[in-house]
C-alpha positions as CSV (number, residue, x, y, z in Angstrom):
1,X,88.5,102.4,131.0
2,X,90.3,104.5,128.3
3,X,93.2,102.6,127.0
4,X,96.6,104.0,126.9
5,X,99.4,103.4,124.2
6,X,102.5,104.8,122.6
7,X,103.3,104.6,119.1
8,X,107.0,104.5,118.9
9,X,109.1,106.1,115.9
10,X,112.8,106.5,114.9
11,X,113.5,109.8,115.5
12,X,116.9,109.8,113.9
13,X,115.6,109.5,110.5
14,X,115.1,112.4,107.9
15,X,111.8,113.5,106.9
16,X,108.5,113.3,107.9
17,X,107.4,109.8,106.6
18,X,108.0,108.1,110.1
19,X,106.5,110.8,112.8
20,X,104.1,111.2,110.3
21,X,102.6,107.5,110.2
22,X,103.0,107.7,114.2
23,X,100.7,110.9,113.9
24,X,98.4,109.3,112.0
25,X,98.2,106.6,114.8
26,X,97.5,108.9,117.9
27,X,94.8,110.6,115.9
28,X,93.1,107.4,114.7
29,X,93.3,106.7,118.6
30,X,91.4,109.8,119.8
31,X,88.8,108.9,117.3
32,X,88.3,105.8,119.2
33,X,88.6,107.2,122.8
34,X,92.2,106.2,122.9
35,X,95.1,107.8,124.4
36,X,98.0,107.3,122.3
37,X,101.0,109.0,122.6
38,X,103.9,109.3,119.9
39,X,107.6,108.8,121.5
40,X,110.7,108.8,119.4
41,X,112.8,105.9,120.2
42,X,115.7,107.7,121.8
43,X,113.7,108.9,124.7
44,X,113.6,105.2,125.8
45,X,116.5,103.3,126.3
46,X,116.8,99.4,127.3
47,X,118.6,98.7,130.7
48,X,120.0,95.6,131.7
49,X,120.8,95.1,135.4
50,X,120.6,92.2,137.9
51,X,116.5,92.6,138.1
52,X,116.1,92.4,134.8
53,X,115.3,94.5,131.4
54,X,113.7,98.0,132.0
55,X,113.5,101.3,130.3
56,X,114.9,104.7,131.3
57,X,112.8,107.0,130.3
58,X,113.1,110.6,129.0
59,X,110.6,112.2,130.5
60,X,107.6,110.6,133.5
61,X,105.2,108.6,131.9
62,X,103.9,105.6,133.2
63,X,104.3,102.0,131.3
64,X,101.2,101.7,128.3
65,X,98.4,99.2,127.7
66,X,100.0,98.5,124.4
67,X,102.6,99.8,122.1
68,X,102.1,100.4,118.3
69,X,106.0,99.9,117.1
70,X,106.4,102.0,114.2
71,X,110.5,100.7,114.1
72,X,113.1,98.2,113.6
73,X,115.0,99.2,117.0
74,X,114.3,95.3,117.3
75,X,116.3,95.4,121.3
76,X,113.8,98.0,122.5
77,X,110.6,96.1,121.2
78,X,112.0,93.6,122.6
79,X,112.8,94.9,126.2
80,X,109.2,96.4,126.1
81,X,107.6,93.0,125.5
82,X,109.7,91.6,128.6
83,X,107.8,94.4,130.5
84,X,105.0,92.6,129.9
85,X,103.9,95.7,127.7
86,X,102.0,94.3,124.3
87,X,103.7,95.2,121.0
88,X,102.5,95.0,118.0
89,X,103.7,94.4,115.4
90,X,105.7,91.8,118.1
91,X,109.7,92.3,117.8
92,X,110.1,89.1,116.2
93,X,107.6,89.8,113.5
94,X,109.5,93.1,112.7
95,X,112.8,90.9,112.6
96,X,111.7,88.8,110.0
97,X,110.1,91.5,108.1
98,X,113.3,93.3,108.2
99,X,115.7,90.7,106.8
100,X,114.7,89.8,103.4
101,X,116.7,85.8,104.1
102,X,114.4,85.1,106.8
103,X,111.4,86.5,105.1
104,X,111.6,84.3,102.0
105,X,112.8,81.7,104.4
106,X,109.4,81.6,106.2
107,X,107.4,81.8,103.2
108,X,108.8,79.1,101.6
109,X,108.3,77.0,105.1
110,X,104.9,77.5,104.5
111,X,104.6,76.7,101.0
112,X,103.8,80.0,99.4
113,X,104.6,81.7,96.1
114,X,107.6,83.8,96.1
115,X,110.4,84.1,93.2
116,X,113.2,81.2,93.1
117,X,115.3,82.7,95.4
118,X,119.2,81.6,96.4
119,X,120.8,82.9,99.6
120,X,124.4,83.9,99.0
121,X,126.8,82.5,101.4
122,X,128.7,84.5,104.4
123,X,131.6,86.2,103.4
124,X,133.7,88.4,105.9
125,X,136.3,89.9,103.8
126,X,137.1,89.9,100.2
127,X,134.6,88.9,97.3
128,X,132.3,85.5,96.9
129,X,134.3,82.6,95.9
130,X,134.2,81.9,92.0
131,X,132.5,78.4,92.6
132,X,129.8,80.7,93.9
133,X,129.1,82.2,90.4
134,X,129.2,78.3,88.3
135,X,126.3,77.9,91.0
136,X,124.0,80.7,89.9
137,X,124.6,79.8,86.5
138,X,123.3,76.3,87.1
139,X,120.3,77.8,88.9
140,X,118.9,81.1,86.8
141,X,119.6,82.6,83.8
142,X,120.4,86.0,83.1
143,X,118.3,88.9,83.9
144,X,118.4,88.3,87.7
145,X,117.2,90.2,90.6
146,X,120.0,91.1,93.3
147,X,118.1,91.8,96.7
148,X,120.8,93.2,99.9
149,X,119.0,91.3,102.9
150,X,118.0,94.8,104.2
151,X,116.7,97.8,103.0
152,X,113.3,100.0,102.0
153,X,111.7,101.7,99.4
154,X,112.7,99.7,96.5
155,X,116.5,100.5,97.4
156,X,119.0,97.8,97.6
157,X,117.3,96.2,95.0
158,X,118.8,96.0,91.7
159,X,118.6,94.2,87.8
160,X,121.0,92.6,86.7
161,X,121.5,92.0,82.6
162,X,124.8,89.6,82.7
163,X,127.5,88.2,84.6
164,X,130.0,91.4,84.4
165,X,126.9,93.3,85.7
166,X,127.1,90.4,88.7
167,X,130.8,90.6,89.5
168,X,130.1,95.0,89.5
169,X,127.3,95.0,91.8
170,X,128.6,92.0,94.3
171,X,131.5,94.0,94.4
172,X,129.7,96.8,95.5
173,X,127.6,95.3,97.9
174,X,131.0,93.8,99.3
175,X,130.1,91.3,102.4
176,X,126.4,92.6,103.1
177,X,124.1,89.8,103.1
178,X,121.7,89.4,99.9
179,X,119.8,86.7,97.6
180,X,119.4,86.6,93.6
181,X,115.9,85.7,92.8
182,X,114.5,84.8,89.1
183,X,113.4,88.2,87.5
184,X,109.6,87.8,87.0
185,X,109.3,89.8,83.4
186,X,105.8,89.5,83.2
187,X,105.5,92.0,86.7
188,X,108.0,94.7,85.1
189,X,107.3,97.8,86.6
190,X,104.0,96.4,88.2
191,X,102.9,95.2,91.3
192,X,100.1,95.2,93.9
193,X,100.2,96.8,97.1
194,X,97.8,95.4,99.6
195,X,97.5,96.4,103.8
196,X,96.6,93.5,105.4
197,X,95.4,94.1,109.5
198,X,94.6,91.4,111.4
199,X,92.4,88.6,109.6
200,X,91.5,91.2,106.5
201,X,92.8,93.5,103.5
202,X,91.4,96.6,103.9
203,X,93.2,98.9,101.1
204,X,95.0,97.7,97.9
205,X,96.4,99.6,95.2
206,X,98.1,99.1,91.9
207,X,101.9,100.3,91.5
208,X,103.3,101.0,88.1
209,X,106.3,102.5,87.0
210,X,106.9,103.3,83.0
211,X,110.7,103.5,82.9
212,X,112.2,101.0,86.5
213,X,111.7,97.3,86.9
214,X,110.8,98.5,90.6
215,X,107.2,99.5,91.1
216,X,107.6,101.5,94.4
217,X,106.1,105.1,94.7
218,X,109.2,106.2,96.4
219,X,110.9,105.3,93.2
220,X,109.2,107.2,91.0
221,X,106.0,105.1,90.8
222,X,102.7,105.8,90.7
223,X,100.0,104.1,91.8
224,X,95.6,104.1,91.5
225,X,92.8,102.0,94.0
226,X,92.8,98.0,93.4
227,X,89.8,95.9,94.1
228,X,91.9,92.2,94.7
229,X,90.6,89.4,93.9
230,X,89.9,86.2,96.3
231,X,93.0,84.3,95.8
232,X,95.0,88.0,96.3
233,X,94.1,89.3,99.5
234,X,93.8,85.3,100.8
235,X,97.6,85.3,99.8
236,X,98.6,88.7,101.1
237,X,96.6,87.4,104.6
238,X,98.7,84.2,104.4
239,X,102.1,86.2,104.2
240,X,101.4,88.3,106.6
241,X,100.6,85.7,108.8
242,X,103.4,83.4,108.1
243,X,105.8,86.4,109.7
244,X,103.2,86.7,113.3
245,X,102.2,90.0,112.1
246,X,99.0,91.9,112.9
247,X,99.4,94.3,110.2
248,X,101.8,94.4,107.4
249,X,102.0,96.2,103.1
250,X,102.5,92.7,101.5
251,X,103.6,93.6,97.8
252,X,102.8,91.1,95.0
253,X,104.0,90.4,91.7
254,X,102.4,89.5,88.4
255,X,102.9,85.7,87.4
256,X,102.8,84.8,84.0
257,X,99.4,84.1,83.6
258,X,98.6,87.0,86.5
259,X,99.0,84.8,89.2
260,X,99.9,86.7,92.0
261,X,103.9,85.8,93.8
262,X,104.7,87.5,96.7
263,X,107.5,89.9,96.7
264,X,108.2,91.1,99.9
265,X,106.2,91.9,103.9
266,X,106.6,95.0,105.3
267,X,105.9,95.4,108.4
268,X,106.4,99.3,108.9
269,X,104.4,100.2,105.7
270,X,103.5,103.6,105.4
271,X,99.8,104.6,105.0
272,X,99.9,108.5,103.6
273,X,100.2,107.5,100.2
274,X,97.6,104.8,100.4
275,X,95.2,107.5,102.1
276,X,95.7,110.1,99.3
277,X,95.0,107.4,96.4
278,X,91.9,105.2,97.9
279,X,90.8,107.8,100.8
280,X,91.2,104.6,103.3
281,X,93.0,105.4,106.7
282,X,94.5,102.5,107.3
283,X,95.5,103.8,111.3
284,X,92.4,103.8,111.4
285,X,92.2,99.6,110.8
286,X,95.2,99.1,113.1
287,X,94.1,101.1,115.9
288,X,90.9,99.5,116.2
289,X,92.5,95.9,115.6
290,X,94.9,96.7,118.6
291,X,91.8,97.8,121.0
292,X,90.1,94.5,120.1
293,X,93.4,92.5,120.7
294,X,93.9,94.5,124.2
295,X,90.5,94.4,125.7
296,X,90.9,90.4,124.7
């Protein structure tokens, strides 16, 4: 029986980093006898009715074996799984993933490593009340690391040198969710990315950036192959894990005496770049990891 899948994208977005991970996908499936098929997520749209949750589709295709969800259109992932359809990664996985608050939240639930991290309090209107500020300055010290609760490739993510430099930014970010976290100096412009699928790591590379605290490719980084060490890919496993993903980029920071403290899970990590510096496909892993899980 030949499987059949989608791989869904956003097809809103600008440029070719999205349909071009989905691409990657359906050609990693023909390798393996696979028919995947790549559909932006505006040809399918949730219904709600009486019966139930359903899709209206864009064009006739009939429901998949599996879907590869290459999103965070978290309401259609999640009407596909009440279809009975397979997702992976699974729409709650892509949730947590997808909100910084909850990701640090489940890692510290499960006892691992991440930077002390303080979840700013709900505001609605206005600006955080000053008792807010006495509270940061009981719990870090100066620079910090201010991290808005969503966003990707190193964006939303800013240093912070002093308390007018707080005030600035927190009025710029205005009432969008966000955390401070201790900036770990000993990681500047370093970290590790590693591509965890399933139970295994199977590409890592080394991020550096000579003139940003941020380490990401996207922002301006550059990166070479890694070979991680036990206690590294056993760590990037557990993250990963700790979120219900099958397949995530788990980025890790230098600790003081190298130990490795995770930074952040992302769940949509794009594999191009990986590809081009260790000549690993990592659709490849993923494609073959979703056949196992399916034919389970």
């Amino acid at each position: 029986m030949t499987l059949k899948g989608w791989v869904i994208y956003n097809g809103h977005l600008p440029g070719p980093k999205f349909k071009d991970f989905a691409d990657w996908i359906v050609e990693a499936g023909h390798r393996q006898d696979m028919d995947i098929h790549s559909i932006p997520n505006h040809h399918l749209l949730s219904v709600f009715t009486l019966n139930g949750q359903n899709i209206s589709y864009k064009n006739e295709i009939a429901d998949p074996d599996f879907v590869i969800f290459s999103d965070k259109d978290i309401p259609l992932a999640r009407t596909l799984e009440a279809m009975d359809i397979p997702v992976f990664n699974s729409s709650q996985a892509i949730e947590i993933s997808d909100n910084k608050i909850d990701t640090y939240a489940r890692l510290a639930a499960h006892h691992l490593p991440i930077p002390k991290t303080m979840v700013a309090p709900k505001v609605f209107t206005g600006s955080l009340h000053p008792d807010t500020f006495s509270q940061i300055r009981k719990e870090f010290s100066f620079p910090i690391v201010v991290k808005e609760a969503f966003g990707s490739f190193g964006e939303q993510v800013y240093l912070v040198e002093n308390e007018e430099e707080l005030e600035l930014k927190l009025v710029e970010i205005r009432n969008r969710p966000f955390v401070i976290q201790s900036f770990i100096r000993s990681s500047y412009g370093r970290d590790l990315r590693l591509n965890v699928v399933g139970d295994k790591v199977v590409a890592a590379v080394l991020r550096e950036a000579k003139e940003d605290f941020r380490a990401n490719v996207s922002a301006g980084g550059t990166m070479k192959p890694h070979s991680p060490s036990q206690i590294e890919k056993d760590l990037a496993i557990a993250a990963t894990k700790a979120i219900g993903a099958d397949f995530a980029g788990v980025d890790l920071l230098f600790g003081k005496g190298g130990e490795p403290i995770i930074c952040e899970i992302n769940s949509n990590a794009h594999i191009r770049n990986i590809f081009n510096c260790t000549g690993i496909n990592v659709a490849d892993y993923i494609v073959e990891y979703v056949k196992d899980q399916v034919l389970k």
